[in-house]
C-alpha positions in Angstrom: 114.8 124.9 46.7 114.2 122.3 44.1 112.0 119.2 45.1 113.3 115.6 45.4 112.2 113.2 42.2 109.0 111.4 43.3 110.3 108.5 45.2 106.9 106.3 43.6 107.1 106.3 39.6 104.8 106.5 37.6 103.2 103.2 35.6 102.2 104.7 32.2 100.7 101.9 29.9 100.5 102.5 26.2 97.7 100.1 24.2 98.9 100.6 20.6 102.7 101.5 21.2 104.1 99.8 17.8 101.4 102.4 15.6 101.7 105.5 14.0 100.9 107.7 17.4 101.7 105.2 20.2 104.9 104.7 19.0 106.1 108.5 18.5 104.1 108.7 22.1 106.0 106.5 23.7 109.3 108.1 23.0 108.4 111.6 23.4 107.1 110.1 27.3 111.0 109.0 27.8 112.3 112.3 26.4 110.6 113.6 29.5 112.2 111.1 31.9 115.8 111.4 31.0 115.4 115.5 30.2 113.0 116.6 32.5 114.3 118.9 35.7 113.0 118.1 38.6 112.9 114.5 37.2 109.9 112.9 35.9 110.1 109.4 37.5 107.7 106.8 35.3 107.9 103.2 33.6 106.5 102.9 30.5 105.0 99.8 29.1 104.4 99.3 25.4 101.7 96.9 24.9 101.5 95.3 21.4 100.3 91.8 20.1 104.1 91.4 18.4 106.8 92.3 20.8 109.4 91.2 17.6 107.8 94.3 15.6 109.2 97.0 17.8 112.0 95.3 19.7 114.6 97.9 17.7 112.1 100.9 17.8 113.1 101.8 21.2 116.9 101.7 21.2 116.9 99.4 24.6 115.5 102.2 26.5 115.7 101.1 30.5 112.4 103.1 31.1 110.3 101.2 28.5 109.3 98.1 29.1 107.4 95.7 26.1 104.7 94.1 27.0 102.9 91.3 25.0 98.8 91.3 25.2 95.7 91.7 23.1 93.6 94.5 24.5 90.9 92.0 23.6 92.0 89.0 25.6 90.4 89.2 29.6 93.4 87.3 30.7 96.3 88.4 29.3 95.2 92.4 29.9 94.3 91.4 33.7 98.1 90.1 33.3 99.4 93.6 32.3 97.2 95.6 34.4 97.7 93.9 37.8 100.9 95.8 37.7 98.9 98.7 39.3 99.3 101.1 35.9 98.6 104.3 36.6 97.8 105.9 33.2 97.0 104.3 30.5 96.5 105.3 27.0 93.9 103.3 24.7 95.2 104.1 21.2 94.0 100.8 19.6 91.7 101.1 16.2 91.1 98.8 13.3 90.5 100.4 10.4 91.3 98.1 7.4 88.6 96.3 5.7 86.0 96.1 3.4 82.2 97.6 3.7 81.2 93.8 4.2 83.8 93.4 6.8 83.2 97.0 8.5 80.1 95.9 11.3 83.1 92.6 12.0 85.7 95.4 12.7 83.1 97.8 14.8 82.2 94.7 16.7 85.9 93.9 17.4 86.7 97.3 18.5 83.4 97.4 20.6 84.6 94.5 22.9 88.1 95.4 23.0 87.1 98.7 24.2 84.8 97.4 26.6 87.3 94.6 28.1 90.0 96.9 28.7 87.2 99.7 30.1 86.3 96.7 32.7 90.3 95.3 33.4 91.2 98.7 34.5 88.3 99.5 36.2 89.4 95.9 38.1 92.8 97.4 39.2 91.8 100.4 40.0 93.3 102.6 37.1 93.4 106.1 37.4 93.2 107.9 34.3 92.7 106.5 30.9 93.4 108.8 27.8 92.1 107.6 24.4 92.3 109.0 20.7 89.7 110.0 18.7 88.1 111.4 15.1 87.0 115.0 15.7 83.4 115.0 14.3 81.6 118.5 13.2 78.3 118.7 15.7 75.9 118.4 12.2 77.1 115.0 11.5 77.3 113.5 14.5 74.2 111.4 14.1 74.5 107.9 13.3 72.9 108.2 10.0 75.4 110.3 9.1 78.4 109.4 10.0 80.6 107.0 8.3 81.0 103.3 9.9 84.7 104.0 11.0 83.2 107.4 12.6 80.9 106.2 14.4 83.1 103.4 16.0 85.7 105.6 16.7 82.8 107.7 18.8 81.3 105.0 20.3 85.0 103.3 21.7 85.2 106.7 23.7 82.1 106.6 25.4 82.3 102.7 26.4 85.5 103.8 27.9 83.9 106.6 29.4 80.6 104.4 30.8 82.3 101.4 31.5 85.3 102.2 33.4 85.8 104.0 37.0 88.9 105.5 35.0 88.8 109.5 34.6 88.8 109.2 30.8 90.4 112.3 28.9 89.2 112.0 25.0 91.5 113.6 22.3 89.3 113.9 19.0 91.8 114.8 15.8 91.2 115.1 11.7 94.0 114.3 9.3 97.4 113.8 11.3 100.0 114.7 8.9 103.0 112.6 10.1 105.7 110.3 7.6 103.2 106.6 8.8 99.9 108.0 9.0 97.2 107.1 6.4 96.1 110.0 5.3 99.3 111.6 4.7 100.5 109.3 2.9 97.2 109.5 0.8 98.0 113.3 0.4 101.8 113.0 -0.4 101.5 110.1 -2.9 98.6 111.6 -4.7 99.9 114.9 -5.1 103.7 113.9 -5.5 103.1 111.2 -7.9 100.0 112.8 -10.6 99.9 115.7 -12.9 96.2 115.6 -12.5 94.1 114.4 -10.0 90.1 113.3 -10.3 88.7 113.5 -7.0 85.3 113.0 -5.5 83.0 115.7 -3.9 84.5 115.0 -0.4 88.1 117.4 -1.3 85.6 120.0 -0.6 84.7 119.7 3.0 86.9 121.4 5.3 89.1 119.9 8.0 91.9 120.8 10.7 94.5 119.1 10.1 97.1 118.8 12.8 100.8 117.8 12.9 101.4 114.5 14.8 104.3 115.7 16.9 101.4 118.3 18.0 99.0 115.4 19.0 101.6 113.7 20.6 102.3 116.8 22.7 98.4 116.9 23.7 98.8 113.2 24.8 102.1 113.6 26.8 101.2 117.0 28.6 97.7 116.6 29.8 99.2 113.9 32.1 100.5 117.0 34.2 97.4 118.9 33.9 94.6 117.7 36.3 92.1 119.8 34.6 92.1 117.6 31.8 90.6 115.1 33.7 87.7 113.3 32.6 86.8 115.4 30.1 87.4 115.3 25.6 89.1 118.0 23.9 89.1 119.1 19.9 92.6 119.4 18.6 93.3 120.9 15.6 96.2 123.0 13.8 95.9 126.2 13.2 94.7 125.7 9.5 90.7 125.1 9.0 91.3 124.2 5.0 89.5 121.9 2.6 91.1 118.6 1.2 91.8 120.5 -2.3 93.5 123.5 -0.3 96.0 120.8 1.3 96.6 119.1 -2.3 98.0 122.8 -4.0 99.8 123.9 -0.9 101.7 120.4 -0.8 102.2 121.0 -4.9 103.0 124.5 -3.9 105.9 123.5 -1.5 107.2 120.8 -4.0 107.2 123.5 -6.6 104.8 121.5 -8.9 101.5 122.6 -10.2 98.5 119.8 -9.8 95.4 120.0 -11.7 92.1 119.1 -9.8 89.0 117.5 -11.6 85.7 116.6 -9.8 83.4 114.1 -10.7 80.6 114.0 -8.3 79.7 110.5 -9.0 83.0 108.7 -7.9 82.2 106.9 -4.7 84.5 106.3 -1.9 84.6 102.7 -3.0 86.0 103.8 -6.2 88.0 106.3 -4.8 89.8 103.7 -2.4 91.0 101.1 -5.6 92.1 104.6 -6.9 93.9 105.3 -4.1 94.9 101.7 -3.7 96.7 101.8 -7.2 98.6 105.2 -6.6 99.7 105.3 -3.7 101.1 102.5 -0.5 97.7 103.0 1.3 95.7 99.6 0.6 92.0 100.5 -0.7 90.7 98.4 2.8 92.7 101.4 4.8 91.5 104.0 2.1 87.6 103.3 2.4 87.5 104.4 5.6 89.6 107.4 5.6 87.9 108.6 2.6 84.5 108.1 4.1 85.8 109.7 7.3 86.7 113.0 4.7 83.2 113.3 3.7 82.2 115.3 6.8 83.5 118.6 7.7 85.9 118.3 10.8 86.8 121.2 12.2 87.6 122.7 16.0 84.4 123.9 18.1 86.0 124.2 21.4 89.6 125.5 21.8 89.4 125.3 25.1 92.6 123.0 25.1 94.6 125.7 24.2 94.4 127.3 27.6 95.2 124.4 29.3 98.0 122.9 27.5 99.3 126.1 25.1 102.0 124.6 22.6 103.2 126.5 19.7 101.0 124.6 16.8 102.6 124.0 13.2 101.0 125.2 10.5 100.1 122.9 7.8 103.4 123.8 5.6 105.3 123.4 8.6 103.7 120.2 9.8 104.4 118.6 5.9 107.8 119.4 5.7 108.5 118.0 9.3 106.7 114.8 7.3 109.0 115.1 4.9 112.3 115.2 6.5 111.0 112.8 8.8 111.1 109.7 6.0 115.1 110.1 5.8 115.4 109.3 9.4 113.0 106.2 9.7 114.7 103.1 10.5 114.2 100.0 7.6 114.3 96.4 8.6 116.7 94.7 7.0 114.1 92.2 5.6 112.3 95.1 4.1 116.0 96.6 2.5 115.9 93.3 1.0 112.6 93.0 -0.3 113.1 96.4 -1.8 115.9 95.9 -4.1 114.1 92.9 -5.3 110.9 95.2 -6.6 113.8 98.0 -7.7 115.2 94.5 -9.9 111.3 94.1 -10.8 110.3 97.5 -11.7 113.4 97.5 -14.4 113.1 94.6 -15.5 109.1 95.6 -16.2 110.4 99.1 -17.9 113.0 97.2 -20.2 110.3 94.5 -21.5 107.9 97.4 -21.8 110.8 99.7 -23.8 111.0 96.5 -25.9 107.5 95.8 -26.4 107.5 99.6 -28.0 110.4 99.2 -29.9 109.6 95.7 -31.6 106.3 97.1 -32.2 107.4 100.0 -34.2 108.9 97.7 -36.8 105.0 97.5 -38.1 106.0 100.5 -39.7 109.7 99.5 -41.1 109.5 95.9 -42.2 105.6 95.1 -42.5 104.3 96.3 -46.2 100.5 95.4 -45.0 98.0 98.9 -46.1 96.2 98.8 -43.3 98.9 99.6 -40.6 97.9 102.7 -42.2 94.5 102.8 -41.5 93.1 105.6 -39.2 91.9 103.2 -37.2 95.5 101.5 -37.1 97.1 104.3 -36.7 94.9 105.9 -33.3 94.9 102.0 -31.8 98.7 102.4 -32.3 98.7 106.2 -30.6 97.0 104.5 -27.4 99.2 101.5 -27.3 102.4 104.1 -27.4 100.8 106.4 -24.6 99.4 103.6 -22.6 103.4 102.3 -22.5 104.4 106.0 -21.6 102.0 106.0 -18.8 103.2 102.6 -17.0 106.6 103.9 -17.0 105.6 107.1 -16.0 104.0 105.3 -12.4 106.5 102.6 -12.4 109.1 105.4 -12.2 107.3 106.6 -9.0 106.7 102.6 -7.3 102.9 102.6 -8.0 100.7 99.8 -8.8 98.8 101.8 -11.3 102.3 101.1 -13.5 102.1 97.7 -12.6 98.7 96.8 -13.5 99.0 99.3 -16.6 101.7 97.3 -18.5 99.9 94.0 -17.4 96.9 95.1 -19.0 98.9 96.5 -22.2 101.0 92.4 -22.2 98.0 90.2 -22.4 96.2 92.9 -24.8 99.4 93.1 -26.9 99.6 89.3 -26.6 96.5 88.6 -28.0 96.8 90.5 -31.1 100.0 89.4 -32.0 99.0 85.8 -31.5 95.9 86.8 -33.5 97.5 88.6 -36.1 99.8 84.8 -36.8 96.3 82.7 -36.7 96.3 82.5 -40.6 99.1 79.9 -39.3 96.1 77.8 -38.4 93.7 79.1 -40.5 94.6 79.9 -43.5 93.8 83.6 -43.0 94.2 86.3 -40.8 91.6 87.8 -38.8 92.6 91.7 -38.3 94.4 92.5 -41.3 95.8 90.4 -44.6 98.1 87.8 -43.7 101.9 89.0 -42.8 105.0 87.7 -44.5 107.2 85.3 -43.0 109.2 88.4 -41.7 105.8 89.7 -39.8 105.7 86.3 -38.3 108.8 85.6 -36.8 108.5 89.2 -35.6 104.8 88.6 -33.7 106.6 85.4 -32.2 109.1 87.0 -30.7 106.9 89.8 -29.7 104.8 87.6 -28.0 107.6 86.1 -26.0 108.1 90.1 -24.7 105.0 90.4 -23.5 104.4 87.2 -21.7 107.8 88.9 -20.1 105.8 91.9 -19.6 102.7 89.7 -17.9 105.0 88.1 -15.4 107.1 90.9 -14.3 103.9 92.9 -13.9 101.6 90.7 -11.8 104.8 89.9 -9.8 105.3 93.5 -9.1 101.5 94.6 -8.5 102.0 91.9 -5.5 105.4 93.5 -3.9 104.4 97.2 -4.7 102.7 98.9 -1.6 
């Protein structure tokens, strides 16, 4: 005998539905309405600050609903929530930022967390599920943990103290999913350099855990009432450090990666690293990278009795990344902007192919000694490499390429228009003064590298 659909849907509310987890969440919950048998009856409401960023993400689904509020604003929550929600999941963090700017965001997330702990609370919400860093026992001590940590920590227990909610708290490490910060870390860095110079932190160990796996968590303790109340580690079933992820993603690529550590490069200087390979600004990088100094592993794995899903391994979980990117829907503004840095990065390889080639004519048509120098001739070596180099990450769409060849124009300016100063002064500075052919040559040169300057700092603003 098969039961009738609950005559009394559910009202499921998702805080964060436009991110990288609330998003995925959201459809995975309407899988389970228009596939489940006997049929799971809910609404779900996607609330997000910028209904116009997601109103394609959810193909017009009748069961989702997009909802416009600011977890932070009393009014418009109490707006949202009057609707008598149900469930609500609080996956709302702010990351981005600088050290300076770090206590700002802590404070933000404090009283968002605390107004939407006290508005559903007010209407009498039943459960609230939120989603957490997973933190080893030996660091979790303020003095310890990292400021995006500890805030992460501390928005689960307002929600727990503050709110007549049962609270169910989901702690993860890295989420490897095509959108997700550190992922994208890992896949840039490893897809894009030979060798890598990382800090101490690559050699603490974490779980990492596939986002489809989290979202399963989130979606399916709904249905289990022992969940209730209570926080969970998840985890895959990998414990492995960050140096172990960066060889087995090499490994699957087929590409060998060599690893150098310097233990005195800071996170700060690790995130304008991390900022000029790869898409992930260095405000979003500081804070993932001092989230990877401390071990985060699984202590209790009681979660896999109560919901048991088939976990993916870490080679599993970055290939699902992988063949994920292929399928993600572009804005047509962003198809746009995207041919205009493809136009930009060629343009910048042509000027710099240029630079090279009307520099080599030093050595055909200049009959100056010194170009022979040692000196000359290493300075030269450089030059040539440094050129190879900004192609080589220009090539790959990093700002490292960008800033390289703007670095190599204005230094290749200068000594051209240096090298044409006897012009002026009678004499030249760097070497004996060139012939009227030399001079015409540095001109023009230096008409290429301005070239080179503009494309570049044009380009180091569209890359990300």
């Amino acid at each position: 005998m098969t039961s009738e659909p609950d005559p009394n849907p559910l009202k499921i509310l998702v805080a964060g539905g436009s991110g990288f987890i609330g998003s995925r969440l959201i459809k995975r919950l309407a899988a389970d309405i228009h596939y489940r048998v006997p049929k799971f009856r809910a609404e779900i409401l996607c609330l997000t600050r910028d209904p116009e960023s997601v109103k394609d993400m959810f193909d017009d689904d009748e069961h989702i609903r997009i909802v416009k509020a600011d977890v932070s604003n009393n009014e418009q929550l109490a707006r949202v929530m009057s609707e008598q929600i149900d469930i609500a999941y609080y996956l709302v963090h702010s990351m981005e930022g600088t050290s300076k700017q770090w206590k700002k965001f802590s404070e933000r997330d404090r009283v968002a967390a605390m107004n939407f702990a006290k508005v559903a609370s007010e209407y009498r919400v039943k459960r609230i599920i939120y989603l957490g860093g997973l933190i080893h026992p030996e660091d979790n001590d303020d003095n310890k943990l990292s400021e995006h940590m500890r805030s992460r920590r501390e928005v689960g227990e307002i929600l727990q103290q503050h709110s007549s909610s049962k609270v169910t708290i989901f702690r993860a490490a890295v989420i490897l999913g095509q959108g997700g910060g550190s992922f994208q870390m890992l896949q840039y860095l490893v897809e894009r350099l030979p060798i890598m110079i990382c800090p101490r932190w690559v050699l603490t160990k974490c779980q990492p855990i596939a986002v489809d796996d989290v979202v399963e968590y989130l979606a399916k303790c709904i249905e289990v009432k022992e969940t209730e109340g209570k926080g969970f580690d998840i985890g895959g079933p990998d414990v492995l450090t960050y140096i172990d992820m960066m060889k087995k993603y090499a490994k699957i690529l087929n590409k060998s990666v060599r690893i150098i550590i310097i233990p005195f490069l800071t996170p700060r200087l690790s995130s304008y690293w991390v900022d000029l390979v790869t898409p992930v600004r260095a405000s979003l990088a500081r804070p993932l990278i001092d989230s990877l100094k401390h071990d985060a592993t699984v202590q209790d794995n009681s979660i896999r009795q109560l919901i048991p899903i088939q976990l993916k391994s870490f080679e599993e979980a970055i290939r699902a990344a992988r063949n994920e990117k292929a399928h993600i829907k572009q804005p047509n503004r962003l198809v746009k902007e995207r041919s205009t840095q493809k136009f930009n990065s060629k343009l910048l390889m042509l000027s710099l192919l240029a630079m090279a080639a009307i520099g080599s004519t030093y050595y055909i048509l200049d009959g100056r000694p010194e170009i022979y120098n040692t000196n000359w001739i290493i300075l030269g070596t450089l030059w040539y490499l440094g050129i190879a180099f900004a192609i080589y990450f220009l090539r790959y769409g990093a700002r490292l390429g960008a800033f390289t060849a703007g670095l190599l124009g204005w230094l290749t300016l200068t000594f051209w228009l240096i090298d044409n100063l006897y012009i002026v002064w009678g004499t030249s500075i760097i070497a004996s003064s060139p012939d009227a052919t030399i001079t015409i040559r540095n001109f023009i040169g230096a008409g290429v590298a301005v070239l080179v300057i503009a494309t570049s700092h044009n380009l180091f603003h569209k890359l990300r």
